[in-house]
C-alpha positions, -999 to +999 in steps of 0.1 A: -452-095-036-462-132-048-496-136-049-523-160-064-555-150-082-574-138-055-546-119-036-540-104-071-575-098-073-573-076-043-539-058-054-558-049-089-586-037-063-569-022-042-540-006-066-514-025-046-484-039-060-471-072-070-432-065-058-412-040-049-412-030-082-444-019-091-462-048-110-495-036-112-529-064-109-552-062-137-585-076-151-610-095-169-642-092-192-672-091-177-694-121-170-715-132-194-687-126-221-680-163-237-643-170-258-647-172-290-633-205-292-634-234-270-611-239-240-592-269-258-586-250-292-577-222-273-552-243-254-539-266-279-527-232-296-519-210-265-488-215-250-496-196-225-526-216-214-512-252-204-483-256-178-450-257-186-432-289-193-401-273-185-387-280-147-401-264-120-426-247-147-401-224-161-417-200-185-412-213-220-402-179-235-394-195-270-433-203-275-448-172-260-454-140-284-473-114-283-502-123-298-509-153-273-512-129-243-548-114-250-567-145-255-548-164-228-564-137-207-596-141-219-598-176-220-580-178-182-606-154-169-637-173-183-619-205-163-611-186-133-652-177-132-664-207-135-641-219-108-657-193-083-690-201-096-691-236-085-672-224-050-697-198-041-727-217-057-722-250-041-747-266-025-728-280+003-723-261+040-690-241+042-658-256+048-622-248+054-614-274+025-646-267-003-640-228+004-607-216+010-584-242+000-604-245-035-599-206-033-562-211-030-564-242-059-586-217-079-572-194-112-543-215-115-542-202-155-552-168-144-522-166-125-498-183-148-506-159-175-507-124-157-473-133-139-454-135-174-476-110-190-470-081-163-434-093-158-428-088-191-444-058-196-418-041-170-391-058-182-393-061-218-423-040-234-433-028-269-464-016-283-484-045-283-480-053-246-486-018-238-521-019-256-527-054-241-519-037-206-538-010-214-570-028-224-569-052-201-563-030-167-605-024-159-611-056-175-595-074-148-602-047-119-637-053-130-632-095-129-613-091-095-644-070-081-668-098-094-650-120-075-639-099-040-679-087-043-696-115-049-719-115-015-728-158-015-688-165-018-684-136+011-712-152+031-696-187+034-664-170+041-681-148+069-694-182+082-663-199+084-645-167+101-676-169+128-666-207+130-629-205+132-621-215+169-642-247+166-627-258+132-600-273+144-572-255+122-535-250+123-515-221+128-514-216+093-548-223+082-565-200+108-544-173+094-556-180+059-592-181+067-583-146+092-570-129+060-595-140+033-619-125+058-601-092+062-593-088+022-627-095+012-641-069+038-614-042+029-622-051-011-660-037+001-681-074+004-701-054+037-709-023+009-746-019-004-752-030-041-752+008-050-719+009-033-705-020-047-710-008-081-692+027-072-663+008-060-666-013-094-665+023-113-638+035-096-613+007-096-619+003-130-610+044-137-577+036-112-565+009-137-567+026-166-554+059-147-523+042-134-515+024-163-513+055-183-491+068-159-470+038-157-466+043-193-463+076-199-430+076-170-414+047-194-422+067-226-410+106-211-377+086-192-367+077-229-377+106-250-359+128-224-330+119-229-304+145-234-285+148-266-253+167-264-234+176-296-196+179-287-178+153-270-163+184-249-194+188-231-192+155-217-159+161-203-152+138-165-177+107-182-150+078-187-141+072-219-166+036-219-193+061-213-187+085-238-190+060-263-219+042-252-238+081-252-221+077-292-238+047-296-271+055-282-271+085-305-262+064-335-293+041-330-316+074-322-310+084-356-283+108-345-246+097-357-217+120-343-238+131-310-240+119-278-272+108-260-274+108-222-302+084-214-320+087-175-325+065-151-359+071-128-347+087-101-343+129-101-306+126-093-288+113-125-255+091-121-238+114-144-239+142-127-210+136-102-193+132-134-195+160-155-172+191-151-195+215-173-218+234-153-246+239-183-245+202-194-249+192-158-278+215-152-293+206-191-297+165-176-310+171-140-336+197-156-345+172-181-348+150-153-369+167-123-390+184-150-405+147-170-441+145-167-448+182-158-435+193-194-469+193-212-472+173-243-489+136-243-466+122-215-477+152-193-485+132-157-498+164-140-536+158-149-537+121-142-521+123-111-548+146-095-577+125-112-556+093-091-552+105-058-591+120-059-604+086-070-584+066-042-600+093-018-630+085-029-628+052-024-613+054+008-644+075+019-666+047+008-650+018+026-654+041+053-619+052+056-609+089+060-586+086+028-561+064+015-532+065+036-556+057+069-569+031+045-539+012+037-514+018+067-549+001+086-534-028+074-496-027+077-470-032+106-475+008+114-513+007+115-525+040+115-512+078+105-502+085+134-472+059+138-458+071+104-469+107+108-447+104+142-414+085+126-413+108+099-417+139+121-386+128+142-369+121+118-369+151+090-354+181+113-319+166+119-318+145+079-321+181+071-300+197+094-274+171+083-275+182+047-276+218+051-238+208+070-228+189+039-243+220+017-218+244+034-189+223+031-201+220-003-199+251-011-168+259+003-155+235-023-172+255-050-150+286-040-122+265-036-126+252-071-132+293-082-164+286-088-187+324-084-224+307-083-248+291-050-247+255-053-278+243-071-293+206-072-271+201-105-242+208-088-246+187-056-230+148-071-200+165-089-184+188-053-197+165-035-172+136-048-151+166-044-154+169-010-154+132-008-123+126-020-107+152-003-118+141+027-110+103+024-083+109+002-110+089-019-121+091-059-150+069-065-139+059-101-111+043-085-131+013-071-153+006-096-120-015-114-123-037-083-166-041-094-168-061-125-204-070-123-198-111-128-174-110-103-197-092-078-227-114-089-208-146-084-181-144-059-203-118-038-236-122-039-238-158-048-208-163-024-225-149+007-252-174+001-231-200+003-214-194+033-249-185+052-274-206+040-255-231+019-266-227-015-251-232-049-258-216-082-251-232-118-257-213-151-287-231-170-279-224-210-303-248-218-339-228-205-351-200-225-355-165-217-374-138-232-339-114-240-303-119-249-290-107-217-310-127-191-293-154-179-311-182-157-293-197-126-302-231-109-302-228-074-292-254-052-297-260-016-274-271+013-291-305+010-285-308-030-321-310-036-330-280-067-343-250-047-352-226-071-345-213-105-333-178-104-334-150-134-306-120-140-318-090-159-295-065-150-291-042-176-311-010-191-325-008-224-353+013-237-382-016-231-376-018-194-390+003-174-366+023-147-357+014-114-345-023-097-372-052-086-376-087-080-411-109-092-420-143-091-428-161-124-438-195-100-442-190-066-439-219-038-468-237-024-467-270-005-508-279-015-501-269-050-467-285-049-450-258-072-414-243-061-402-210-071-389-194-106-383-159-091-361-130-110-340-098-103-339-066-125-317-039-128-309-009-146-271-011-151-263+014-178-247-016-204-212-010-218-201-006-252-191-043-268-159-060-255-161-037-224-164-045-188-189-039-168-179-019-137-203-012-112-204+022-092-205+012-047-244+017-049-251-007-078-233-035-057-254-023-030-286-025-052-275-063-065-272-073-026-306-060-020-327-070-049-311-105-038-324-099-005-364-101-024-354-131-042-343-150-009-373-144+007-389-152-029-369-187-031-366-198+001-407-200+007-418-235+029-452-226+033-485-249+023-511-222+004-498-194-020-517-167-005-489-165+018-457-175-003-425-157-008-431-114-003-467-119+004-459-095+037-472-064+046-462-034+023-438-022+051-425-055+058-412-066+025-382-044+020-369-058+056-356-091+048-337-071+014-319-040+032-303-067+056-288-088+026-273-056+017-247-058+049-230-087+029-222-061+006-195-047+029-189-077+052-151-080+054-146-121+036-174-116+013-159-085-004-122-096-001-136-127-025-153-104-050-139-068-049-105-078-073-094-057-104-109-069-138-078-069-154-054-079-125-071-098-100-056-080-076-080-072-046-090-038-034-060-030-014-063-024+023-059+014+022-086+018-004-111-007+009-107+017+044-116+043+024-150+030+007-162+024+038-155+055+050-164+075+024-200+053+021-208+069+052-207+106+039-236+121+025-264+107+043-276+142+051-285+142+014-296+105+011-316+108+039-338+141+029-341+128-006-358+101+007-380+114+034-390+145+009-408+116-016-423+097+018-434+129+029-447+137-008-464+104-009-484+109+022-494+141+016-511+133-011-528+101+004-541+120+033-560+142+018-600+139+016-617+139-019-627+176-019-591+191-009-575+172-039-554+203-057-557+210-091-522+219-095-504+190-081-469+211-087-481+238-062-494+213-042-456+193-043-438+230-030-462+233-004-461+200+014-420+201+008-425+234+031-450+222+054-428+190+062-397+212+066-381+196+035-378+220+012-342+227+008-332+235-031-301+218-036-316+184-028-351+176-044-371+145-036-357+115-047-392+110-071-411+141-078-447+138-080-451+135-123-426+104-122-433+088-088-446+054-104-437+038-068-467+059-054-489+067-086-487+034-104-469+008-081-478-011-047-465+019-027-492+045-029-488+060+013-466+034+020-430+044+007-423+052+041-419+014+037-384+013+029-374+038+067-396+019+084-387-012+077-350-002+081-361-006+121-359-036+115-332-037+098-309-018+115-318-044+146-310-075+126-280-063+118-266-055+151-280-087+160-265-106+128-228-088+145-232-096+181-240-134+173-209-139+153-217-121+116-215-144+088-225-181+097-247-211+089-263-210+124-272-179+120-283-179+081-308-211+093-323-192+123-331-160+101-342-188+071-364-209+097-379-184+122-389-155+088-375-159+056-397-191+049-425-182+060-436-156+039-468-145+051-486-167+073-484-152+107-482-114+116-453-097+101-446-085+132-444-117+152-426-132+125-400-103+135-401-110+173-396-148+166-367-143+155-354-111+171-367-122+206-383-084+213-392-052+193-366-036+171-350-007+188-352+030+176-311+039+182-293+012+156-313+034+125-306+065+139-270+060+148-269+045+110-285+075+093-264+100+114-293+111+136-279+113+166-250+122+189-220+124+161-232+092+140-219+096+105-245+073+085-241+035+071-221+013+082 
């Protein structure tokens, strides 16, 4: 999510995340501590600590190096204190304007210097940033508890919130003061000093905790990576994959091998690929088995020592444990709602892959093949059954994906025709690596919107996965608009190559869009509530419906065209993606709920029944939930789930299903009122993509939906009832 200091200060708190993605708060030295020089040396030779001249305050990655980053956060943190200081020491009574708006105006350096320094250091790491990151994660937990703890600041807060029907506010502003209350009391500002300084302890242990695992994931992800050394065992990767596994050797060190590198997830892309049975079993072992290897990248340790502190600290903010603590605050509110979705929903997700397993293997004796079908064999007969099925090779399409033309004339192009915007390639700002580009966005009016970041491919200094983050986010009182970016992990061709996207990379460019919309298109007046600043379980809403554009009949016929023709997808085949994107949500589904199911497990469990073997643990909640079926393993397991054990999603990555609801309901709403159309682009713009945070998530939803979501459009979608075959 975008968030200012103080809504930063309670993610580092609170381990929540930034974005989708993971972005983790962090924090500074304690009080007392003075620089070492003076704020105007320090800024005269800081980069990081004066604003941007650039438009819209665009980052200026050509000044910025690694060595500004620590003292910028030293030096932005001593400012940042003394601007609390005079709000909670000031003489004068409480008011909406000396308290809470000169919250919102406060740690406008702070917040300037941990968005590029955390966005960089998922995006585009090294060693120094990693020991910056790594330093500074109790640091500033233990700043953001000095602040979310200090009892005068609380007390005029609590005043205010005891005064706010006779203040006179707006909509808006009595939501403000509503959730300042509600942070600061779930941050712990009604604890005892004694308690207080537990909370202080533990935080801090959880930001160092979750940093080293946030690390250790990046650092096993690479050095897992599988080196092969015959061409033969490769055989069924395209020939621009082979030799991008040839080049990635040659730079390990390892000229005439081949090096498969892995993306975050347990299933690996190359598996419905590869025709040998012992390579494809050597890459999803290397896989599922990352952090639970032993070594120094072994996870196992640290995440027991995580989910025992968050426990803890549950207990002491008087909370049962975590996942009662943080889905008290989300759209579900409590246990029991998710506990119930998730319940419903795991017998037939699994029901529907063991189907898909027996037709599976039925292609595996077809083929002459004399083994069960194991997880490593799942991708490659499945495509089998696939294309026999729909008459349908996925390879085939991805011609018809060239990654500019998606980006352009699909994503970009959807925009236009729904909300009106136009994009225009900025050469002239810098950016921090060769292959971001920087887009200046436009709006229906012609007034400059945003500016919008592409980093789409992999490289060894990102870390895995797809996310969007604000570098400026929007806000009317501080008058600042919105510099917001999108990363991927699109394997990158060899040079001179195309780059041709499998179905579900278009899918994940639609969605990550779907973030940056909500990111850019922001109209409200204080930053606590700008862009994503929703409800965990809210955020991935407004995202999963900009993926529909994906498949919406004009918007691919204008991007989905050969690369070397131009010729569009031909009728016959486009039938047949569509089809064929329906099949396997048996498997999709029970991936997915398997890692939800994982994730609360974990979370709802009480300091003292934290397990020491965490792998144990993982078998036995797969078999409680009724999700442990072999051939299809959670989509994260537990040593490399930085969503839960490092990111904003720890007991609430049932985020994704739940927010689907909605989803699913916009949708079919989107369909009945005539699909893809400028009316119907402002309404969803007006009534919830610009206002961020500031009213209820859910009433946000109802303005614009007229009613709760229905149940039946996700099930129908996911093939959960009656004979629905999955996505449409």
């Amino acid at each position: 999510m975008n968030k200012h200091p103080l809504a930063l200060a309670l993610a580092a708190a609170l381990s929540l995340s930034l974005g989708g993605c993971g972005e983790q708060a962090q924090a500074p030295q304690a009080a007392g501590d003075t620089p070492a020089v003076s704020q105007t040396e320090a800024r005269a030779s800081n980069p990081l600590l004066v604003e941007s001249t650039l438009e819209l305050g665009f980052p200026r990655f050509d000044q910025i190096r690694d060595e500004h980053f620590k003292p910028a956060l030293e030096q932005a943190m001593a400012e940042h204190r003394d601007e609390i200081a005079a709000i909670a020491g000031s003489g004068e009574p409480p008011t909406f304007e000396n308290t809470i708006v000169a919250l919102e105006r406060s740690g406008r350096t702070l917040d300037r210097v941990q968005r590029v320094f955390m966005n960089l250091a998922g995006a585009h790491t090294n060693d120094t940033l990693r020991a910056v990151q790594a330093e500074f994660a109790p640091k500033l937990a233990a700043h953001m508890d000095s602040i979310l703890l200090d009892d005068a600041l609380y007390q005029r807060i609590r005043t205010l919130y005891g005064q706010r029907d006779r203040l006179g506010l707006d909509e808006e502003q009595r939501y403000l003061l509503e959730r300042y209350h509600t942070d600061f009391v779930r941050a712990g500002a009604n604890l005892s000093a004694a308690e207080k300084a537990k909370l202080k302890e533990l935080n801090a242990q959880l930001a160092t905790l979750q940093t080293r695992f946030t690390q250790n994931v990046q650092k096993e992800t690479n050095a897992a990576a599988v080196l092969f050394d015959d061409r033969s065992q490769l055989d069924g990767l395209p020939g621009p994959a082979i030799e991008a596994a040839a080049k990635a050797a040659a730079e390990a060190g390892h000229e005439g091998k081949y090096l498969i590198a892995l993306q975050n997830t347990s299933g690996q892309p190359v598996l419905a690929q590869l025709r040998n049975r012992e390579s494809r079993q050597r890459v999803y072992e290397a896989s599922v088995n990352r952090g639970s290897r032993g070594g120094e990248f072994d996870n196992r340790e640290l995440v027991a020592q995580i989910v025992k502190l968050r426990a803890e600290r549950a207990v002491l903010l008087g909370y049962p444990n975590h996942a009662a603590y943080v889905l008290e605050d989300g759209t579900a509110g409590s246990i029991e709602a998710v506990n119930s979705m998730l319940s419903r929903l795991a017998p037939p997700a699994v029901a529907n892959a063991r189907r898909e397993a027996a037709e599976i293997q039925q292609a595996i004796r077809a083929d002459g093949g004399d083994f069960e079908l194991a997880p490593w064999d799942w991708a490659y007969y499945a495509e089998k059954v696939r294309q026999a099925r729909f008459n349908f090779d996925a390879d085939a399409v991805r011609p018809y994906f060239e990654l500019e033309r998606v980006l352009v004339d699909g994503v970009f192009h959807a925009a236009n025709q729904l909300y009106g915007l136009s994009f225009r390639e900025r050469k002239d700002l810098p950016v921090y690596q060769d292959d971001v580009r920087v887009w200046e966005v436009t709006d229906a009016n012609g007034e400059l919107l945003a500016f919008f970041l592409t980093d789409l491919y992999a490289r060894p200094s990102k870390r895995g996965g797809a996310w969007m983050n604000a570098y400026v986010q929007q806000s009317k009182l501080l008058g600042t608009r919105p510099v917001v970016g999108n990363h991927l992990n699109i394997p990158k061709p060899p040079p001179g190559e195309p780059t041709l996207l499998t179905f579900d990379e278009v899918n994940t460019l639609f969605h990550e869009f779907g973030h940056a919309l909500h990111g850019m298109f922001s109209n409200v007046t204080y930053p606590r509530f700008a862009g994503t600043s929703v409800p965990r379980d809210f955020v991935e809403f407004p995202s999963q419906v900009n993926e529909m554009w994906a498949t919406w009949p004009s918007v691919l016929a204008n991007y989905a065209r050969h690369y070397q023709t131009g010729e569009p997808l031909p009728p016959e085949l486009l039938d047949k993606v569509l089809a064929a994107a329906s099949y396997g949500e048996g498997f999709r589904t029970t991936e997915y709920l398997a890692a939800t199911l994982l994730d609360q497990a974990f979370h709802q469990l009480g300091p003292d029944d934290v397990p020491g073997d965490v792998i144990a643990f993982e078998k036995e909640a797969l078999a409680m939930a009724g999700v442990d079926f072999a051939p299809v393993p959670p989509r994260y397991r537990t040593t490399y789930f930085s969503h839960t054990f490092s990111g904003g999603y720890a007991a609430g990555y049932y985020s994704y299903i739940w927010a689907e609801v909605l989803d699913a309901a916009t949708v079919d709403w989107f369909q009945r009122n005539g699909g893809l159309k400028r009316e119907n682009g402002d309404a969803f713009r007006a009534a919830l993509l610009s206002r961020g945070g500031s009213a209820p998530a859910m009433d946000l939803f109802r303005s614009f939906y007229g009613g709760d979501p229905p149940l039946e459009p996700l099930l129908v979608r996911r093939g959960l009832v009656g004979n629905g075959g999955g996505s449409p």
